[in-house]
NUTILO-498778 format. One line per 2 residues: number of its first residue (from 1); their letters; for each residue x, y, z of N, C-alpha, C. Coordinates in Angstrom, 1 decimal. Layout:
// NUTILO-498778
NUM	a	X,Y,Z,X,Y,Z,X,Y,Z | ...
This chain:
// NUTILO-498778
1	xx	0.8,-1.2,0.0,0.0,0.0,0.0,0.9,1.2,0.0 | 0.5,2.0,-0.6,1.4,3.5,-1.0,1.0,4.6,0.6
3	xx	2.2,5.1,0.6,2.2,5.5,2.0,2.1,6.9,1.7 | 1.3,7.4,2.6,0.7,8.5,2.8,1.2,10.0,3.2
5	xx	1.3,11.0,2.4,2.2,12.3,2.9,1.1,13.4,2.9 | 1.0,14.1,4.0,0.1,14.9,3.9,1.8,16.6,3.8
7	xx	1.2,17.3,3.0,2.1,18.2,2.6,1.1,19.7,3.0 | 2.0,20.2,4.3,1.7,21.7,4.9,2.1,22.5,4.3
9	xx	1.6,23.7,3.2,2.8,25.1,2.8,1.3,25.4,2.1 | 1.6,27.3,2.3,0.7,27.8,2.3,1.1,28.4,0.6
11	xx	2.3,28.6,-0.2,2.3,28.8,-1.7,2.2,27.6,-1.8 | 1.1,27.9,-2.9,0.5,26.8,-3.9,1.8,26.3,-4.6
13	xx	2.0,26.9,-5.7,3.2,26.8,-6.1,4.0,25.8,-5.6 | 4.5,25.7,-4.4,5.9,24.8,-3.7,5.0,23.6,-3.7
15	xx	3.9,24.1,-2.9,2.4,22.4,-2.6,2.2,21.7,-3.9 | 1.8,22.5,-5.1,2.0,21.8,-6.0,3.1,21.3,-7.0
17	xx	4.1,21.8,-6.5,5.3,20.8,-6.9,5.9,19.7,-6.3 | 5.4,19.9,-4.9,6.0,18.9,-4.2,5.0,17.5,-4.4
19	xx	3.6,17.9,-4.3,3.0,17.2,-4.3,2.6,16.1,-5.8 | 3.6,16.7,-6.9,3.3,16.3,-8.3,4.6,15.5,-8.1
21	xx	5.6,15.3,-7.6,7.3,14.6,-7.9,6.9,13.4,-6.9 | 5.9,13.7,-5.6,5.8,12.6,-4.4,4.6,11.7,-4.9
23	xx	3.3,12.4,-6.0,2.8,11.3,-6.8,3.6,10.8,-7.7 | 4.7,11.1,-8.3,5.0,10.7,-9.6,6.0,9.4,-8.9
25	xx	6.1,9.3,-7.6,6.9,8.5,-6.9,5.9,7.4,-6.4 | 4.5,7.5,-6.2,3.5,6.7,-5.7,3.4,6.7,-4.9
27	xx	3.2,8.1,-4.1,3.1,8.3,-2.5,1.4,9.0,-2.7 | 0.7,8.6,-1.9,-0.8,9.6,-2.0,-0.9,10.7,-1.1
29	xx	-0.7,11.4,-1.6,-1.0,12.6,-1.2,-1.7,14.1,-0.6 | -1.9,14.4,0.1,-3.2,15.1,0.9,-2.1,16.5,0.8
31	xx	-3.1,17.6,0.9,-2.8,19.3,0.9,-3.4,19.7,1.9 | -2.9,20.7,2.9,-3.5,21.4,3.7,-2.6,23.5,3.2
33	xx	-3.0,24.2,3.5,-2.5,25.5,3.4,-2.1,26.4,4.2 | -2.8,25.6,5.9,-2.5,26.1,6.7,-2.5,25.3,8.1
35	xx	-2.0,25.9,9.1,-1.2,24.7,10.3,-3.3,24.6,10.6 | -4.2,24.9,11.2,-5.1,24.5,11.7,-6.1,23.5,10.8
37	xx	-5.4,23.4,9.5,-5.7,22.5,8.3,-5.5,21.6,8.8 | -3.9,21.6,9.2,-2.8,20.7,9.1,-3.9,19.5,10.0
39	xx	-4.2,20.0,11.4,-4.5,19.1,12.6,-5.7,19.0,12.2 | -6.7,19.2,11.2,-7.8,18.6,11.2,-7.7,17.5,10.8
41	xx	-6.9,17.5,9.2,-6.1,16.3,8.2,-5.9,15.5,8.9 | -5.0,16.3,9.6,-4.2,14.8,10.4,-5.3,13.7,11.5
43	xx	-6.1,14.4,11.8,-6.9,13.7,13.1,-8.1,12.9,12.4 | -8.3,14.0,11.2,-9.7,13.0,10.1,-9.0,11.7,9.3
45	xx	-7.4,11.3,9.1,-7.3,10.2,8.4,-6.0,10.4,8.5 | -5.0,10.2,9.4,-3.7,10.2,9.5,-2.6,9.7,8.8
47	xx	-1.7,10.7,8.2,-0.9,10.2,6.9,0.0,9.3,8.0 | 1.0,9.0,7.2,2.5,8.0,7.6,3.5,9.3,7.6
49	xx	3.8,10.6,7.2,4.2,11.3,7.1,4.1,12.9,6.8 | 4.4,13.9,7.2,4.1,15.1,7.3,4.7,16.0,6.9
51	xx	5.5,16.5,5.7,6.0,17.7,5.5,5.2,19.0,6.0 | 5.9,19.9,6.7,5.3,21.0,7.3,6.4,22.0,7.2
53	xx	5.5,23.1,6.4,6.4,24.8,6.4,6.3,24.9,7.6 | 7.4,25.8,8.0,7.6,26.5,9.3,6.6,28.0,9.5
55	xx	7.0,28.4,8.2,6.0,29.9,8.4,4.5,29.3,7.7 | 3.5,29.9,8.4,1.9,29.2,8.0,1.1,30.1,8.6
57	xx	-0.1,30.5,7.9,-1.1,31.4,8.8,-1.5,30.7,9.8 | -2.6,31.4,10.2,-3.0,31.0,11.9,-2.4,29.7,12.5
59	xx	-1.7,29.5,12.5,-0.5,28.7,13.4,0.1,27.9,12.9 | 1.8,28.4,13.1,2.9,28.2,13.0,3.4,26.5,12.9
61	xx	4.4,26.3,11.9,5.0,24.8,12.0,5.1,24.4,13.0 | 5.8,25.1,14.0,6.6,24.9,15.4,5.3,24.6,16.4
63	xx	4.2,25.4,15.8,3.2,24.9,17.0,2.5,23.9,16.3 | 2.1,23.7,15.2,2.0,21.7,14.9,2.6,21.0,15.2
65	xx	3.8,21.2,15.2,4.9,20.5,15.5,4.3,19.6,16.7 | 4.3,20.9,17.8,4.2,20.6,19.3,3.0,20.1,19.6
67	xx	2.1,20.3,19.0,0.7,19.7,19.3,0.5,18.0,18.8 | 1.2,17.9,17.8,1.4,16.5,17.3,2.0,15.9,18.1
69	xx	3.3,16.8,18.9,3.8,15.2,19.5,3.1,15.4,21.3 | 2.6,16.5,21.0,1.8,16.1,22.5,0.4,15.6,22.6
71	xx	0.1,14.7,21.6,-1.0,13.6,21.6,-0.8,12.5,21.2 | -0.7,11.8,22.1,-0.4,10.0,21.9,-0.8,9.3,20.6
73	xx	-1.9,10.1,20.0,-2.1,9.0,18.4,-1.6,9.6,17.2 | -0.2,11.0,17.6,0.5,11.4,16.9,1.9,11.6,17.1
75	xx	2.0,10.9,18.4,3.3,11.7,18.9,4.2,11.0,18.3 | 4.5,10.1,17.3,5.6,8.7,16.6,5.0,9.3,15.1
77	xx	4.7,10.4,14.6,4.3,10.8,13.5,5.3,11.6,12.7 | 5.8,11.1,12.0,7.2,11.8,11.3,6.8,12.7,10.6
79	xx	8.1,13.9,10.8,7.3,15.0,10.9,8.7,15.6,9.7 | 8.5,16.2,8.7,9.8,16.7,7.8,9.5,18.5,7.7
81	xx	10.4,19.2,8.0,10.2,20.7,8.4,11.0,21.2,7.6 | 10.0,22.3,7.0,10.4,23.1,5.6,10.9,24.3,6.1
83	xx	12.3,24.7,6.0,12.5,26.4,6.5,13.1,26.9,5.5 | 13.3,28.3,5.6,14.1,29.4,4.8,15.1,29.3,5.2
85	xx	15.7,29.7,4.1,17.5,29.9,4.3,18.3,30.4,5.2 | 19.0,30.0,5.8,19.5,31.1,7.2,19.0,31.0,8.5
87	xx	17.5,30.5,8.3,16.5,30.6,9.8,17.2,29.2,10.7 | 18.9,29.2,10.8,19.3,28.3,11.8,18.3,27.9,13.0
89	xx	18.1,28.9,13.8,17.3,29.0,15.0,16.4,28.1,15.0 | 15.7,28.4,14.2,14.0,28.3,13.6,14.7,26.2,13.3
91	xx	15.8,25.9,12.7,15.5,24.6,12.4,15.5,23.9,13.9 | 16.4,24.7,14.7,17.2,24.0,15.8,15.9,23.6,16.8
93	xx	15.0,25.0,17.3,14.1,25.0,17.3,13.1,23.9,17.3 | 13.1,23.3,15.7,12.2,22.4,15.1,12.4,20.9,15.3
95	xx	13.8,21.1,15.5,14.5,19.6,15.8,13.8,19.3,17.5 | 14.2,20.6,18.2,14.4,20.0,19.3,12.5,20.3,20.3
97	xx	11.8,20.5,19.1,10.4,20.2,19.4,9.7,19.0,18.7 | 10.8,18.2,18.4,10.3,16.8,17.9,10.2,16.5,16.3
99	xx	11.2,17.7,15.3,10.6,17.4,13.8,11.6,15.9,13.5 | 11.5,15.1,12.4,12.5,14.0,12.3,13.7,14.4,11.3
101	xx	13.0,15.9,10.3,14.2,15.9,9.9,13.9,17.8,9.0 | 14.8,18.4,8.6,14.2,19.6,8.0,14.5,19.5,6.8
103	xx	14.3,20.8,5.7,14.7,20.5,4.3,14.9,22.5,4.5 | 15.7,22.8,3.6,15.7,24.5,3.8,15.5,25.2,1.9
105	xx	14.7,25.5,2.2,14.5,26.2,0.9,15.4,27.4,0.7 | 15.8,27.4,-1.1,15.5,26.6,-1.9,15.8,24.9,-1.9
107	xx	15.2,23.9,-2.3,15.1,22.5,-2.5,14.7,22.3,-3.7 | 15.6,21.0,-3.9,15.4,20.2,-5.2,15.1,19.0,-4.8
109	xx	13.6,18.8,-5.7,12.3,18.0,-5.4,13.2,16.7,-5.4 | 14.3,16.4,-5.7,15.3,15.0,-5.2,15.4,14.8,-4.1
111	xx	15.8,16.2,-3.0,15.9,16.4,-2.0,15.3,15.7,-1.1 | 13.9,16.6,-1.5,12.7,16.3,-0.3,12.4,14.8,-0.6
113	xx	12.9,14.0,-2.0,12.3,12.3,-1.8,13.4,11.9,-1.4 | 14.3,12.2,-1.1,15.3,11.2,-0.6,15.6,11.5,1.1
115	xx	14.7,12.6,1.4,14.4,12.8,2.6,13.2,11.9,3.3 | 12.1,12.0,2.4,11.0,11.5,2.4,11.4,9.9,2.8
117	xx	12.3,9.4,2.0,12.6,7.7,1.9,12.9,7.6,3.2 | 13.7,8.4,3.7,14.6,7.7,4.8,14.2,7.8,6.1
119	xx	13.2,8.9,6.5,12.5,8.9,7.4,11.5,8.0,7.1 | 10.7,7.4,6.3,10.1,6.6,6.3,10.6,5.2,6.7
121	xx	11.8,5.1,5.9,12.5,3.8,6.1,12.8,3.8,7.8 | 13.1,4.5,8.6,13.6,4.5,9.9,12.2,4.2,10.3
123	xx	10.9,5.3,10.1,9.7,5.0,11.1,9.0,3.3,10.7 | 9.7,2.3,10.2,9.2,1.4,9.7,10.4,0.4,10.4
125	xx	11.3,0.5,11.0,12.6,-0.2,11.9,11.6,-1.3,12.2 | 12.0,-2.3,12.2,11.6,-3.8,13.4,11.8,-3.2,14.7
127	xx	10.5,-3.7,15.1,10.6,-3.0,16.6,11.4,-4.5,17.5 | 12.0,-4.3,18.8,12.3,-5.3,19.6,11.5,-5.7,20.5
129	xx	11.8,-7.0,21.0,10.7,-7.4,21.9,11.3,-6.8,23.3 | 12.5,-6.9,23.7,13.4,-7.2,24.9,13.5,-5.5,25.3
131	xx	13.6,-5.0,26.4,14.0,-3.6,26.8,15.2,-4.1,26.9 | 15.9,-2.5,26.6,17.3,-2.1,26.7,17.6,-1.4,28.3
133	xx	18.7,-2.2,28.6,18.6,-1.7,29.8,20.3,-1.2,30.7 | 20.3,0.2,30.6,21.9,0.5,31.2,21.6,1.1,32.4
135	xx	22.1,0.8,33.5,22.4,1.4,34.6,20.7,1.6,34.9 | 20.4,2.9,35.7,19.1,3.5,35.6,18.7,3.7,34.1
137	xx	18.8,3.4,33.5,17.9,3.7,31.9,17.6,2.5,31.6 | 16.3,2.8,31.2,15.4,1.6,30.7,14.7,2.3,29.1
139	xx	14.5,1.2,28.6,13.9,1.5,26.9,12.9,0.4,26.7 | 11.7,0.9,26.7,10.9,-0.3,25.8,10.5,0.0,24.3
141	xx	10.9,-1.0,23.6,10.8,-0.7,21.8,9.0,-1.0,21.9 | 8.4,-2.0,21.9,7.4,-2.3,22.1,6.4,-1.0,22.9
143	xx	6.8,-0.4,23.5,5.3,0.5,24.5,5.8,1.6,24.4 | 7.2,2.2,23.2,7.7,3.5,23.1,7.9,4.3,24.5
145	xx	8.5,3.6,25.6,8.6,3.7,26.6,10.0,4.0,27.1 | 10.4,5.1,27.6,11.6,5.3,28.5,11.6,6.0,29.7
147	xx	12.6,5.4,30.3,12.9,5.8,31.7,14.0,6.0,32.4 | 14.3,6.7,33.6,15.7,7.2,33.9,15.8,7.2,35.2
149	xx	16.2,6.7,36.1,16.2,6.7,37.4,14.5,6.2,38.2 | 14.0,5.5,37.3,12.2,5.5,37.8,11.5,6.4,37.3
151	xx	11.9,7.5,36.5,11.2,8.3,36.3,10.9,8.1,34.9 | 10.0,8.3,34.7,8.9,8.4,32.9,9.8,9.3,32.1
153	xx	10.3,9.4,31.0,10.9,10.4,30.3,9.8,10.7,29.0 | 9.7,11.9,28.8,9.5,12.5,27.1,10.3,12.5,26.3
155	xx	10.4,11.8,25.6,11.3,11.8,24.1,10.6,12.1,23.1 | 11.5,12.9,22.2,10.9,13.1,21.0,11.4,11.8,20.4
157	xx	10.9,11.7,19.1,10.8,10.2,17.8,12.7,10.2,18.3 | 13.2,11.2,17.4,14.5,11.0,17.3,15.6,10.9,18.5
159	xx	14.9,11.8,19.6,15.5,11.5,20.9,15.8,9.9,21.4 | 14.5,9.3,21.5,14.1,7.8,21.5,15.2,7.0,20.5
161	xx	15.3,7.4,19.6,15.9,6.8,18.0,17.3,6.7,18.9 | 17.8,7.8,19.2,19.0,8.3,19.6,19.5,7.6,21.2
163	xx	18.6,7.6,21.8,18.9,6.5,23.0,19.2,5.2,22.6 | 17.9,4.8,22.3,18.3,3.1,22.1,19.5,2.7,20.7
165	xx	19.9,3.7,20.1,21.3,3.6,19.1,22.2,3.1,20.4 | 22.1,3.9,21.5,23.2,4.2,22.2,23.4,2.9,23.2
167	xx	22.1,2.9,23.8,22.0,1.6,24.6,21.9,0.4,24.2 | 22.0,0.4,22.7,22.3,-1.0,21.7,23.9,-1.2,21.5
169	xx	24.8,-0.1,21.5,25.7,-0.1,21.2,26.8,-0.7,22.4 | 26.0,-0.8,23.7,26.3,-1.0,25.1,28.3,-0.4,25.0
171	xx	28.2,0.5,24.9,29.4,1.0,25.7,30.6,1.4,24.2 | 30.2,0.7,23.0,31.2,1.2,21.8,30.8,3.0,21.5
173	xx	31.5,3.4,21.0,32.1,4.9,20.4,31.3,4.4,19.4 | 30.0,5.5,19.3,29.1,5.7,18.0,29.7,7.2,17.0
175	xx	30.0,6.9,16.0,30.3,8.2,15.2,29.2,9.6,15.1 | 29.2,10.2,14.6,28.5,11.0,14.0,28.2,10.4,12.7
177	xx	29.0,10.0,12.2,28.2,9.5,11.2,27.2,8.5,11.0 | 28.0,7.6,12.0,26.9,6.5,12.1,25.5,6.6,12.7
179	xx	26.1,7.9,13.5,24.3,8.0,14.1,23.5,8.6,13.2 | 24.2,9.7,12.5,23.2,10.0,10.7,22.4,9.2,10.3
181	xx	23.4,8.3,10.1,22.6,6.6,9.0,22.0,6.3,10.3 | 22.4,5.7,11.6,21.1,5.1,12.2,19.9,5.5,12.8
183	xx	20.2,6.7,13.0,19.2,7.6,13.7,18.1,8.1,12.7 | 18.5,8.9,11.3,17.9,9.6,10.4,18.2,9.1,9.3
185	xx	18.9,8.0,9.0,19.0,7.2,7.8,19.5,7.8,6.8 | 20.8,8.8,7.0,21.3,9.2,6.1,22.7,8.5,5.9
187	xx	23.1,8.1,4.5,24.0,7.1,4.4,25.4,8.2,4.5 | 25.3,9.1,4.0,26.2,10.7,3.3,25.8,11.2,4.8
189	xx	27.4,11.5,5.7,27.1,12.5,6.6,26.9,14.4,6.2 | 26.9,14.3,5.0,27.5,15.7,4.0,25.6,15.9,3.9
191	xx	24.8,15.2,3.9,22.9,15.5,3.6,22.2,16.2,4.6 | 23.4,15.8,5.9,22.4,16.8,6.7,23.5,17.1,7.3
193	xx	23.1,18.1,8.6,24.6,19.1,9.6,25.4,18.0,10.7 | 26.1,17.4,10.7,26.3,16.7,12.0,26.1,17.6,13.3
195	xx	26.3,18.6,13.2,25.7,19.5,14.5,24.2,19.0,15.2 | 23.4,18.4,14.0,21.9,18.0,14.5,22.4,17.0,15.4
197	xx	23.4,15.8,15.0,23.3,15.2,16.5,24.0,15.9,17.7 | 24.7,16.8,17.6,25.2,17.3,18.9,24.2,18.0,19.6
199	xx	22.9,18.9,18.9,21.8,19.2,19.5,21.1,18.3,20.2 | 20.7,17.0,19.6,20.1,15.9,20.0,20.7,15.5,21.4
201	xx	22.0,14.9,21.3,23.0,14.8,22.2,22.7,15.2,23.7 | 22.9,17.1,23.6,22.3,17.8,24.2,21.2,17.2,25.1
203	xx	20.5,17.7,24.6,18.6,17.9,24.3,18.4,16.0,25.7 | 19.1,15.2,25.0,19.0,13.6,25.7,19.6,13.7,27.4
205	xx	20.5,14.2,27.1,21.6,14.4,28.4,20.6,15.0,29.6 | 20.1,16.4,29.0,19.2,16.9,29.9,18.1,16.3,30.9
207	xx	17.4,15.3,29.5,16.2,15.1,30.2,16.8,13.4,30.5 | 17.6,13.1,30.9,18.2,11.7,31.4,18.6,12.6,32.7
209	xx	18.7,13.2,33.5,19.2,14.0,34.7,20.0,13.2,35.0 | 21.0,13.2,36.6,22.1,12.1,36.4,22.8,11.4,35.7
211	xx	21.5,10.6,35.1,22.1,9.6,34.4,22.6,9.8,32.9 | 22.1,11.4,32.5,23.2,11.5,31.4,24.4,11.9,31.0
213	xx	25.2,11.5,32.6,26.6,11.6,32.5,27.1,10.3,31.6 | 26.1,9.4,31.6,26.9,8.7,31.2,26.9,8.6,29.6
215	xx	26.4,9.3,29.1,26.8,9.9,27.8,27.8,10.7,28.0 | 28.8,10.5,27.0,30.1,10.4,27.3,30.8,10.7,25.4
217	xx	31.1,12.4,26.0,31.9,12.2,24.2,33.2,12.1,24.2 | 33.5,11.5,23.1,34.8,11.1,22.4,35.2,12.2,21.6
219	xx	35.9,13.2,22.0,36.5,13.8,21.1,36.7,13.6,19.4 | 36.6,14.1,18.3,36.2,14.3,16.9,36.3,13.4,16.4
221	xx	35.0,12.6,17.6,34.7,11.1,17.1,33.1,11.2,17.4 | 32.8,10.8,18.4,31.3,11.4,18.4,30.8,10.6,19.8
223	xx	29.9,9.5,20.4,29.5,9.7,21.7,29.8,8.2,21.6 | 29.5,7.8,23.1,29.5,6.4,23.6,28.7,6.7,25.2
225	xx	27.7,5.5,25.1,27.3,5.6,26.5,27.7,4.4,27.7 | 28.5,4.6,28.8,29.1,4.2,29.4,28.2,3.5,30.9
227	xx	28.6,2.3,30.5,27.6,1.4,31.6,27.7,1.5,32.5 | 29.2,1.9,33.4,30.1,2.2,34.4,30.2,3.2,35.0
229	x	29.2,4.8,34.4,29.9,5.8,35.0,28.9,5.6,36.6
């Protein structure tokens, strides 16, 4: 079955280019023009995936963003974020309110499918039956569930993605690159910023309190989580 994009952006124009290259690929496709579109779409017949402009009338990508992942029958809903050139902030922003991945205009319609592919390919991982389990941190693949000292954690998709890379790795030196391809399924660390994992990184450490000392970087190599500290 052809998997489903619903495409947020308020020029017609970009909506119907994107939306003519993602049928010409066999994806079905839905239009909204604006963010309070976005959440009706989404709640009347839920795609597999969401391209969403950042700038939108009556409410903003950033606050779709957030409202998607703060409802349980959307919060694992891959989310791809369209910005303008330069609006660093605005992506950093977008990442670290749960988007899976951004695209920055100008974009070539190759772009956004080969973005499109890979976030899909990751939201479609074999899930595990077994929790991962280091020190205080627990992961359940099965009930999208983590925890940190007994305590419940919020992860965003990629946050989650980015744990259990870590706690599967049980204690080896994960690259940056390798977290690209495993985390966001990019094979080319050159497709997207490696900086995005260092924000992630971040962003994990925080809400692990204590226990994300034991994330642990390797100098211009990239992270390892340490079962010992």
């Amino acid at each position: 079955m052809a998997s489903r994009v619903l495409i947020v952006e308020d020029e017609p124009d970009i909506r119907e280019l994107l939306g003519f290259h993602l049928e010409r690929e066999g994806y079905q496709v839905t239009r909204a023009s604006t963010g309070t579109e976005a959440l009706r779409q989404v709640r009347h017949a839920r795609p597999d995936l969401v391209i969403l402009d950042l700038m939108l009338p009556e409410m903003d990508g950033l606050e779709v963003c957030r409202r998607l992942r703060a409802e349980s029958g959307t919060a694992a809903l891959p989310v791809i974020m369209l910005t303008a050139k330069g609006d660093e902030v605005d992506r950093v922003v977008g990442l670290e309110m749960g988007a899976d991945d951004y695209v920055v205009k100008p974009f070539s319609p190759k772009e956004v499918l080969a973005r499109v592919r890979a976030v899909l390919r990751r939201a479609r991982a074999p899930v595990s039956a077994a929790p991962l389990t280091v020190g205080g941190i627990a992961l359940d693949e099965a009930t999208h569930q983590a925890s940190a000292g007994g305590q419940a954690l919020t992860l965003t998709p990629k946050e989650f993605d980015l744990l259990r890379a870590l706690l599967e790795a049980r204690g080896r030196v994960l690259s940056r690159e390798f977290l690209l391809d495993r985390v966001w399924g990019y094979a080319r660390a050159d497709e997207i910023e490696s900086r995005t994992v260092d924000v992630h990184v971040r962003r994990l450490r925080a809400k692990l309190g204590p226990e994300g000392e034991r994330i642990v970087t390797v100098k211009n190599v990239g992270y390892r989580l340490d079962p010992d500290a």
